[in-house]
C-alpha positions in Angstrom: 108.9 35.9 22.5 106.7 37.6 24.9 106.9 40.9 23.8 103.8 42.8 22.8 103.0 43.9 19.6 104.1 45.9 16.8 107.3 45.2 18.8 107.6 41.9 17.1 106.3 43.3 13.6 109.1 45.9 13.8 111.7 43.3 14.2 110.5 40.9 11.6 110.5 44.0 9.0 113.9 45.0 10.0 116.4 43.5 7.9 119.0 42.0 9.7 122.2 43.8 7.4 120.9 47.6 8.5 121.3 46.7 12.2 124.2 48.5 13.5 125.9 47.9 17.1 128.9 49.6 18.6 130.5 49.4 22.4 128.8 52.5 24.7 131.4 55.1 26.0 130.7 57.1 29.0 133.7 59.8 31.3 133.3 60.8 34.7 132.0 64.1 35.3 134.8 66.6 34.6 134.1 69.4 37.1 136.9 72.6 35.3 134.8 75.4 36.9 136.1 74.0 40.4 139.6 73.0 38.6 139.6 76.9 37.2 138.9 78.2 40.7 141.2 76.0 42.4 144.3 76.5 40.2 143.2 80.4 38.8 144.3 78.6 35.2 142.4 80.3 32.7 142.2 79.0 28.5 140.3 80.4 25.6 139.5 76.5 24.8 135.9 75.7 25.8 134.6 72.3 25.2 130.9 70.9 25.8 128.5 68.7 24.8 129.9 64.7 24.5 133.3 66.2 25.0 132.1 67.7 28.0 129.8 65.0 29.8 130.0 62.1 27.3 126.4 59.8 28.9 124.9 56.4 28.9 122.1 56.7 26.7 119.7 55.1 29.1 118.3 58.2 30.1 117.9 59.6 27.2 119.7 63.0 28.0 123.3 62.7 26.0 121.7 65.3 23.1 119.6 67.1 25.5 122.3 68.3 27.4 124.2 68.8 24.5 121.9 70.9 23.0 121.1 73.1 25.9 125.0 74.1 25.8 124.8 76.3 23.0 122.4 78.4 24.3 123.4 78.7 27.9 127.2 79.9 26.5 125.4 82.2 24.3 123.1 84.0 27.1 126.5 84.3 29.5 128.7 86.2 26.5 126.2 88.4 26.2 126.0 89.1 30.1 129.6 89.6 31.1 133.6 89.5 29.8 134.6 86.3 28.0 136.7 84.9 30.9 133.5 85.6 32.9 131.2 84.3 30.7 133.4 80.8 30.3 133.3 80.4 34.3 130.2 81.3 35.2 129.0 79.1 32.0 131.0 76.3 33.0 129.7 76.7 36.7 126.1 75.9 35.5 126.7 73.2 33.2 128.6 71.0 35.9 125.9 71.5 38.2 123.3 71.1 35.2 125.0 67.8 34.0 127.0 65.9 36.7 123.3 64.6 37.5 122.6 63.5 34.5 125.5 61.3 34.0 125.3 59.5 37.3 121.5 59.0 36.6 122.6 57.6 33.0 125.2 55.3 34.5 122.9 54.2 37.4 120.2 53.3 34.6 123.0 51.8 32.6 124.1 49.2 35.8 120.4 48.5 36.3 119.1 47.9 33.6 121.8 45.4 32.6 121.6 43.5 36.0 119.6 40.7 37.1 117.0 43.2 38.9 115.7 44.0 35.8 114.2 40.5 35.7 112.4 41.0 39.3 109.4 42.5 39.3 109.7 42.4 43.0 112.6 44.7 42.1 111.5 47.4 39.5 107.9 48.4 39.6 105.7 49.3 42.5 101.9 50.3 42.2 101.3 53.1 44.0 97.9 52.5 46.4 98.5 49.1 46.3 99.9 46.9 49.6 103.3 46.2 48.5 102.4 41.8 49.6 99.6 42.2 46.7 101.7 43.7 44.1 102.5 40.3 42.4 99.5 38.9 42.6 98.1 41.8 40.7 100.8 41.3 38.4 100.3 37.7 37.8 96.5 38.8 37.3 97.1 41.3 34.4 99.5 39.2 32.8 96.9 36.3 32.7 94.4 38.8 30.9 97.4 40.2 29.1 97.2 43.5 30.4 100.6 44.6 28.7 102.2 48.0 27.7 100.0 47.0 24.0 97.7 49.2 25.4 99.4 52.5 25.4 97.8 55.7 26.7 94.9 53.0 27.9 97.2 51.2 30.3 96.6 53.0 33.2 92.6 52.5 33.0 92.8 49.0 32.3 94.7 48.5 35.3 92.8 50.3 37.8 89.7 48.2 36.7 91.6 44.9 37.9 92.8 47.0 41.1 89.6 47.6 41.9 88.0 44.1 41.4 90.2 42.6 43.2 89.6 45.4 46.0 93.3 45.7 46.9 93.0 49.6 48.0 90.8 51.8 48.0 93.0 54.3 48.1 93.9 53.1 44.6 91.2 55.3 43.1 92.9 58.4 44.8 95.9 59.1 42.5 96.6 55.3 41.1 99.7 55.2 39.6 103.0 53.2 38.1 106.2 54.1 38.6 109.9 52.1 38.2 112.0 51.9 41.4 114.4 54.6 40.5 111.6 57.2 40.9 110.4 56.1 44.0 112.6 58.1 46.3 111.5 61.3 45.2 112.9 63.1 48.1 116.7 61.6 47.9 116.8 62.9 44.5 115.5 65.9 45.1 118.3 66.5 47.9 120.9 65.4 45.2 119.5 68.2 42.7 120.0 70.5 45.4 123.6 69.8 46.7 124.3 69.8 42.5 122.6 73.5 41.7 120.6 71.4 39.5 117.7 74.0 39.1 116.8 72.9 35.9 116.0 69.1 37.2 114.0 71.2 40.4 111.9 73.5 38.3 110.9 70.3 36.2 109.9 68.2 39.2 108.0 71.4 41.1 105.5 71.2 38.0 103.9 68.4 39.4 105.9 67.9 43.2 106.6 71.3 44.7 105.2 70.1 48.4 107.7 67.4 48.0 110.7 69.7 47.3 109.4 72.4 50.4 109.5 69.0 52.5 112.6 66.8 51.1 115.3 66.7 53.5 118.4 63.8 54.1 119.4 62.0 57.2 120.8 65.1 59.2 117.0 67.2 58.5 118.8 69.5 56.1 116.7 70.5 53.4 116.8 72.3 49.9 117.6 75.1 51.0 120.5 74.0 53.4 122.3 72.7 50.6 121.4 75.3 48.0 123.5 77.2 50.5 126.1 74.7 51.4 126.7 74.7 47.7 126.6 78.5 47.3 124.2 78.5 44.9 122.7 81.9 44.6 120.2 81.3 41.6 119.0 78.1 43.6 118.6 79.7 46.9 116.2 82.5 45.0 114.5 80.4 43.5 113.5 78.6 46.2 112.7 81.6 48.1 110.9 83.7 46.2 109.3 81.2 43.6 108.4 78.4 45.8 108.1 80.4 49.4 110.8 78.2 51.1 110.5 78.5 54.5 113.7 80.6 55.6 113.6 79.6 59.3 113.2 75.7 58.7 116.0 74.0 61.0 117.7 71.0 60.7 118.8 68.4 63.5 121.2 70.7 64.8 118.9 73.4 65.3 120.1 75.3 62.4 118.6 77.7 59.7 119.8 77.8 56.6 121.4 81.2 57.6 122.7 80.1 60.2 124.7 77.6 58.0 125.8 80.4 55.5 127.2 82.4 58.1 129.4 79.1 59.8 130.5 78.4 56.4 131.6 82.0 55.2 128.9 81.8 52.1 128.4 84.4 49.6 127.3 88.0 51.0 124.6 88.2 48.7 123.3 84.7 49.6 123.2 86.1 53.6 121.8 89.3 52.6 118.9 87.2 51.4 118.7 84.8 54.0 118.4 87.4 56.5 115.7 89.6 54.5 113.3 86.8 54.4 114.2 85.7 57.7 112.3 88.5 59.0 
């Protein structure tokens, strides 16, 4: 009960003896670029996909990630030797994945806790004073306002926004968006410290500002820990596609060159630090 149609439809045409239901398997993130480098072990076995970085499926990545594999091992055997291609391959889907499967997991946990039950909890409407939030709740239920609406949702909802005058910034940008995405900034950090360029070029289609500003508790920003990581694609990328700002300091007072040089980072990653610089 409660759910809006043709959810109920579907379920009353599915027959009962097609539904199938199995337990959900999940592994830790298996990082064997850093066990390679750590050990100098080398093996012609490569494995990927599931086998790799088995997910929840409540992110809807598992076959995603799977399928962007194939191609990614393809492009490094045509760029270098084979034990080459396997480690630098491997470097990029750790980085590429690991954030994935914790984002999976955490979606998992939440979505089978008691927080999914609190709107308090999950959803915040962005323009709107967070004391008014369930009272505009409370109002579009009552003139069932409900995911039913589809592409229309959004439109239906600023018109009760409006008439109840909660904001007026409302009209500027209104918006919903769950809980997990509200800290925009933390997870952009976390792409960063992970090399997760993929996840960083996707979010700078519609958030680059946030990404030049993110930084975490000790004012170290993108590229700090594009460095910190030794990520050379990442620190380009954020230099010559987004115009980073080289010289940005953290709390410390330090640059992100000034971090590659206390850490002994890659020569190429200085080089480039200290071109812009200037």
């Amino acid at each position: 009960d409660g759910w809006h149609e043709p959810v109920t439809k579907l379920l009353a045409a599915t027959p009962s003896e097609t539904v199938w239901g199995t337990g959900l398997r999940e592994r830790n993130p298996i990082d064997t670029y850093a066990f390679r480098k750590e050990t100098n072990y080398f093996s012609r076995i490569l494995v990927l996909g599931d086998a790799k970085h088995a997910m929840s499926p409540f992110k809807g990545q598992g076959a995603n990630q799977a399928l962007a594999d194939a191609p990614l091992l393809a492009s490094k055997l045509c760029q270098s030797s084979f034990s080459s291609a396997i480690r630098n391959f491997e470097r990029e889907m750790v980085g590429r994945t690991r954030i994935k499967v914790e984002s999976s997991r955490e979606s998992a946990s939440l979505l089978h806790s008691p927080e999914v039950f609190d709107d308090n909890q999950l959803v915040e409407f962005v323009g709107v004073p967070k004391q008014q939030e369930l009272a505009l709740l409370k109002e579009l239920r009552a003139r069932n306002i409900t995911a039913n609406l589809g592409k229309d949702l959004d439109s239906f909802v600023l018109a009760v926004v409006r008439e109840m005058n909660l904001s007026g910034s409302a009209d500027e940008g209104y918006t919903v968006k769950d809980k997990s995405e509200c800290n925009l900034g933390a997870k952009i950090i976390k792409c960063a410290s992970m090399g997760d360029l993929e996840s960083l070029r996707e979010i700078s289609t519609k958030h680059a500002k946030v990404i030049l500003t993110a930084q975490n508790d000790k004012g170290q920003n993108c590229l700090h820990m594009a460095v910190l990581g030794n990520f050379f694609q990442l620190v380009s990328w954020l230099i010559f596609e987004l115009k980073f700002d080289v010289a940005k300091t953290d709390n410390e007072g330090c640059s992100p060159l000034d971090t590659a040089l206390s850490m002994s980072k890659s020569s190429n990653i200085v080089s480039l630090l200290r071109v812009n610089i200037q």
